[in-house]
C-alpha positions as a Python dict, from the first residue, in 0.01 Angstrom:
ca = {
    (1, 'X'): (0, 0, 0),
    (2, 'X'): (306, 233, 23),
    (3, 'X'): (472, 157, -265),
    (4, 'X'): (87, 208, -416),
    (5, 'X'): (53, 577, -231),
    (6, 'X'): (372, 659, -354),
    (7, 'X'): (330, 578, -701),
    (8, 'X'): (29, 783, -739),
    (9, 'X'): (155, 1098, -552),
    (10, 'X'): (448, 1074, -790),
    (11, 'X'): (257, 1043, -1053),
    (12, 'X'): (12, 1337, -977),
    (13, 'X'): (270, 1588, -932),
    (14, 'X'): (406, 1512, -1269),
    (15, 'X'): (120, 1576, -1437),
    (16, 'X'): (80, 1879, -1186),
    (17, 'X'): (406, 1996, -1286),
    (18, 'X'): (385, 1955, -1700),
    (19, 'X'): (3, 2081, -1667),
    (20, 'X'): (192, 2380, -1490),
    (21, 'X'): (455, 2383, -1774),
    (22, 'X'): (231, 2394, -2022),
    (23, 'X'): (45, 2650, -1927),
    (24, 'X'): (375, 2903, -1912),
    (25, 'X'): (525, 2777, -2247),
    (26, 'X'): (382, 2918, -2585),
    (27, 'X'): (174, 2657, -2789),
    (28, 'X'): (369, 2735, -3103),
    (29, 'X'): (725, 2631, -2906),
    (30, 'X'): (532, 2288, -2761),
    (31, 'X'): (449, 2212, -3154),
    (32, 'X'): (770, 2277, -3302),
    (33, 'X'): (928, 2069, -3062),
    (34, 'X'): (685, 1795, -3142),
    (35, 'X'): (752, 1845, -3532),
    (36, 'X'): (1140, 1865, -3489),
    (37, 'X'): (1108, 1511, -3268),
    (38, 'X'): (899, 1331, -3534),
    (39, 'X'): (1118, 1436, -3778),
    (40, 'X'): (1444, 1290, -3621),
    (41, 'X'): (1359, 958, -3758),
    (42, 'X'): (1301, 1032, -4094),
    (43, 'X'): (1591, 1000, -4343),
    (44, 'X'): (1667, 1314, -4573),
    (45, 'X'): (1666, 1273, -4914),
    (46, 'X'): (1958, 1406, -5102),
    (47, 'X'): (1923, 1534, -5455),
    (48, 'X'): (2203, 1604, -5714),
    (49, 'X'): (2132, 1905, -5894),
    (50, 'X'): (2036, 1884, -6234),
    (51, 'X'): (2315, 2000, -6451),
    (52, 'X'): (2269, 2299, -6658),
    (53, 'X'): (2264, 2230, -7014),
    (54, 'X'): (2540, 2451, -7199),
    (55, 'X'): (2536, 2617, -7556),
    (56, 'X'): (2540, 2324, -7887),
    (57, 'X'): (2585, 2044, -7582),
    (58, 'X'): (2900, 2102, -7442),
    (59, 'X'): (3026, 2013, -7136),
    (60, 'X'): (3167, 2276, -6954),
    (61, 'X'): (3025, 2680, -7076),
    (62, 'X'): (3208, 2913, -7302),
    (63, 'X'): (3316, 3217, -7088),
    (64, 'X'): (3171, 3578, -7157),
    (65, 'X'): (3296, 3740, -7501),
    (66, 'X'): (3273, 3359, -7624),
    (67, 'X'): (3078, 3196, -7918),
    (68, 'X'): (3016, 2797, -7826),
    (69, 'X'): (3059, 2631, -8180),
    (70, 'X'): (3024, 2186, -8217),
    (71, 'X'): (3043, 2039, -8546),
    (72, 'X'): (2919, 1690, -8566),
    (73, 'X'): (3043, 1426, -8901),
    (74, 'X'): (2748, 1239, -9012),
    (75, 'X'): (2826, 837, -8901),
    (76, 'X'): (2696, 542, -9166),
    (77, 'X'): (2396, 623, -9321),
    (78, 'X'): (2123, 683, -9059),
    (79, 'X'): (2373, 935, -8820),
    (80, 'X'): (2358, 1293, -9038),
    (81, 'X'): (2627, 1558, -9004),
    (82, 'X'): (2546, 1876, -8775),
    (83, 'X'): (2672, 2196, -8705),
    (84, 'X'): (2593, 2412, -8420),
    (85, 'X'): (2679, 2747, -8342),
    (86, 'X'): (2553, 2969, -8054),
    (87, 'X'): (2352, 2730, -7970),
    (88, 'X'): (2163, 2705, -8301),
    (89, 'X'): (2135, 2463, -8546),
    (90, 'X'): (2242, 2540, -8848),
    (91, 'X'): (2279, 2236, -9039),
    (92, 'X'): (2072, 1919, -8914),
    (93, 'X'): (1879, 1622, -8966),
    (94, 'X'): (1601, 1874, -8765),
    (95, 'X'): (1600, 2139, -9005),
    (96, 'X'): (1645, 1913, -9324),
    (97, 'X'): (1950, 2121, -9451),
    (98, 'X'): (2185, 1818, -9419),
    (99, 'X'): (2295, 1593, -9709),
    (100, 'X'): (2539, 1396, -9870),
    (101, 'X'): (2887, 1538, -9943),
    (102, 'X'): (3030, 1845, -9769),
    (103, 'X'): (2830, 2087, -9597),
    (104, 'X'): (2879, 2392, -9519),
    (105, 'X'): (2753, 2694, -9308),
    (106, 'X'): (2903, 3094, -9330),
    (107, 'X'): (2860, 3325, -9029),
    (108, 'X'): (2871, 3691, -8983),
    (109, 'X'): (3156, 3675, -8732),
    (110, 'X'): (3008, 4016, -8604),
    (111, 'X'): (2692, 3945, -8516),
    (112, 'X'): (2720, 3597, -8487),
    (113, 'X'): (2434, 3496, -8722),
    (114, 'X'): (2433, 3245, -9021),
    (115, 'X'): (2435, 3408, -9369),
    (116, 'X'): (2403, 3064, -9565),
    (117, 'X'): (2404, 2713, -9594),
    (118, 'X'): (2457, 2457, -9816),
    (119, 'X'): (2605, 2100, -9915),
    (120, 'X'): (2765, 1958, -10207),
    (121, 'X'): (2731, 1595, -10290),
    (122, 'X'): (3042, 1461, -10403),
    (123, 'X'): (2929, 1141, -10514),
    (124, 'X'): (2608, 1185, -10690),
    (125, 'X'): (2751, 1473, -10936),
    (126, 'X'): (3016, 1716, -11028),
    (127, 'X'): (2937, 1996, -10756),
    (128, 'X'): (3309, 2077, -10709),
    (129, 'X'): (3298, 2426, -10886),
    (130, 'X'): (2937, 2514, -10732),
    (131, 'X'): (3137, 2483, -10391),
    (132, 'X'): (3427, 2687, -10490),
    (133, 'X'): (3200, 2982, -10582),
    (134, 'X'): (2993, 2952, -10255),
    (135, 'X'): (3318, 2986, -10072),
    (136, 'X'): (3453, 3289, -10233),
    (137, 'X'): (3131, 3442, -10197),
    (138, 'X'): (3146, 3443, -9825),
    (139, 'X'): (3209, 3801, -9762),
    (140, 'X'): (3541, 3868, -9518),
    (141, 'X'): (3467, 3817, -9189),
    (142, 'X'): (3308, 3499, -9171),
    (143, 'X'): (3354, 3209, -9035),
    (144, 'X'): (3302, 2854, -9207),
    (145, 'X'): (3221, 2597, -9064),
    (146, 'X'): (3225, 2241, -9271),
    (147, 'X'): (3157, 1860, -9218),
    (148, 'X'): (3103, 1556, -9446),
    (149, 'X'): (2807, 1320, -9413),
    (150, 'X'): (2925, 999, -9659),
    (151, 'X'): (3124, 1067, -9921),
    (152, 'X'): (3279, 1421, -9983),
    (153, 'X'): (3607, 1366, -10147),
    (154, 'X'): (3533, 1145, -10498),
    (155, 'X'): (3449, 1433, -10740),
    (156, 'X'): (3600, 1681, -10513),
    (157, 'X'): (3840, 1862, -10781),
    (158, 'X'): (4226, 1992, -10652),
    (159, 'X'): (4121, 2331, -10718),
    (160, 'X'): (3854, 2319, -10429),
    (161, 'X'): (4101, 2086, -10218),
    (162, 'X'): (4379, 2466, -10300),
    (163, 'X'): (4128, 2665, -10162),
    (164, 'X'): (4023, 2488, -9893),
    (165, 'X'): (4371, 2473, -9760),
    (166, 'X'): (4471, 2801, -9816),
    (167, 'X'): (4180, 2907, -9553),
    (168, 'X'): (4366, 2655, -9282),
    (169, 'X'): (4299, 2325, -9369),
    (170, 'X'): (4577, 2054, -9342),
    (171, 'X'): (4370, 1735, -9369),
    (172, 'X'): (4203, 1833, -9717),
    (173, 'X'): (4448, 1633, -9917),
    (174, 'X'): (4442, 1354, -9706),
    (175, 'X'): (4039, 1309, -9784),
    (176, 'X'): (3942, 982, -9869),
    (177, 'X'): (3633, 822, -9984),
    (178, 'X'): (3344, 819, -9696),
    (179, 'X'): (3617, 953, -9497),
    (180, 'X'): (3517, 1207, -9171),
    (181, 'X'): (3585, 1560, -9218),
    (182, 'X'): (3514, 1847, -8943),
    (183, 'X'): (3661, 2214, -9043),
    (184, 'X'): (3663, 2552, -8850),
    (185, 'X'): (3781, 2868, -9068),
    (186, 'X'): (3811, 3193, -9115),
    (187, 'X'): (3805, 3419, -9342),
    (188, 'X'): (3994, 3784, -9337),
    (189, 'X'): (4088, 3672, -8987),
    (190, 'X'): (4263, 3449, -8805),
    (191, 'X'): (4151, 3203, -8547),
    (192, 'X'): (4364, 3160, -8270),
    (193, 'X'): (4577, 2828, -8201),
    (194, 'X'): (4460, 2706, -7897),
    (195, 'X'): (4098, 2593, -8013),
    (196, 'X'): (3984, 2293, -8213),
    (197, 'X'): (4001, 2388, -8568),
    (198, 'X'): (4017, 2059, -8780),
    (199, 'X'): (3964, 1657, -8718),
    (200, 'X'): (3986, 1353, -8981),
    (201, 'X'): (3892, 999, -8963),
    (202, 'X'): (3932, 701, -9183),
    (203, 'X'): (3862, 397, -9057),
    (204, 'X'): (3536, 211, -8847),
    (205, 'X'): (3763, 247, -8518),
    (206, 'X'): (3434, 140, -8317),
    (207, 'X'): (3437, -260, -8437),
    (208, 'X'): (3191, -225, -8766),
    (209, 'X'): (2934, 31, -8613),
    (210, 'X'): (2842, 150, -8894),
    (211, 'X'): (2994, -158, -9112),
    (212, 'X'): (3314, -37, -9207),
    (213, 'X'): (3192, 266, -9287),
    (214, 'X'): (3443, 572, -9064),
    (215, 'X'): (3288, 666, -8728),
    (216, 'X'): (3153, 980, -8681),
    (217, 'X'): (3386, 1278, -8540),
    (218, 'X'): (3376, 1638, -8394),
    (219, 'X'): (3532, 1932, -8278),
    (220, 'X'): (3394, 2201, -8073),
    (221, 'X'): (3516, 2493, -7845),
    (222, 'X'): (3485, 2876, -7784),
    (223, 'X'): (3536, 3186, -8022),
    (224, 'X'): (3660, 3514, -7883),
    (225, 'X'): (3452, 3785, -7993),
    (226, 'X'): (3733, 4031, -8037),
    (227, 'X'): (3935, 3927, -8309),
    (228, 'X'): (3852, 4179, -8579),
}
């Protein structure tokens, strides 16, 4: 009966003492404290951020006073050539400006905006001297950007090769049939060293991907604003 008597008086002035509590301490403090207990269990949930997607897909962004340029060699039949610049396709399977042979695109290096584009299918006929003219019609201060998608050097005369090379090219000579072909230039200007200007491929160097035909290639970086 003790033990009993001195349970319950223990018992009574604890709930004396937290009715007593209670009553002094602000509700909004007693539910927050509830809240932050309930929540000591639960796990948190950790999310990566999602990375930000940069200018014509690349990886890391082209600093201020920068134009982003990628330019993507077609691969078999199916994969079609692409050239991006700004952040703007100019020559895709999307905009249905992208065929056989070489293509190319000229920009205003000023503004930054494409003046024209075309491709020249050096297989199917004799569009060597229709490239040529294109070319030299790009006014100075442009940039060109070129690719192949299939075949561009089999009707692809010296004379084009000579003026292809004398805007930068090394690898124009070395063109072979269905070989890939990615070209940065400029013209009235010069581009600086330092940035990817030219790339050539060959061979199926992915085990018959695209049976035998030359896996696709690229090259892509960042244009200072300020070179003319």
């Amino acid at each position: 009966l003790v033990k009993l008597a001195g349970f319950l008086l223990t018992s009574l002035a604890a709930w004396y003492l937290g009715y007593f509590f209670a009553a002094l301490i602000p509700k909004e403090i007693i539910t927050a404290s509830i809240a932050d207990l309930q929540d000591i269990g639960k796990k948190p949930v950790l999310r990566a951020p999602v990375p930000k997607r940069q200018k014509c897909d690349h990886w890391s962004p082209c600093s201020p006073g920068n134009y982003a340029y990628r330019i993507l060699s077609g691969g078999g039949r199916a994969k079609l050539a692409k050239i991006c610049f700004e952040d703007e396709l100019l020559i895709s399977e999307e905009k249905g400006n992208v065929g056989r042979g070489i293509n190319i695109a000229i920009v205003n290096y000023k503004t930054g905006k494409v003046k024209s584009t075309e491709f020249f299918d050096m297989w199917g006929g004799d569009h060597s001297e229709e490239m040529m003219t294109f070319i030299q019609n790009a006014p100075e201060g442009s940039l060109l950007l070129m690719v192949t998608h299939d075949d561009g050097s089999s009707r692809l005369k010296n004379d084009a090769k000579k003026l292809v090379e004398e805007l930068g090219s090394k690898e124009i000579w070395n063109m072979k049939f269905r070989s890939s072909w990615a070209f940065l230039a400029a013209k009235g200007f010069k581009l600086p060293d330092n940035i990817q200007k030219e790339k050539i491929n060959h061979s199926d160097k992915t085990k018959n991907r695209y049976n035998g035909w030359p896996a696709e290639i690229q090259i892509e970086g960042c244009i200072p604003r300020d070179l003319i």
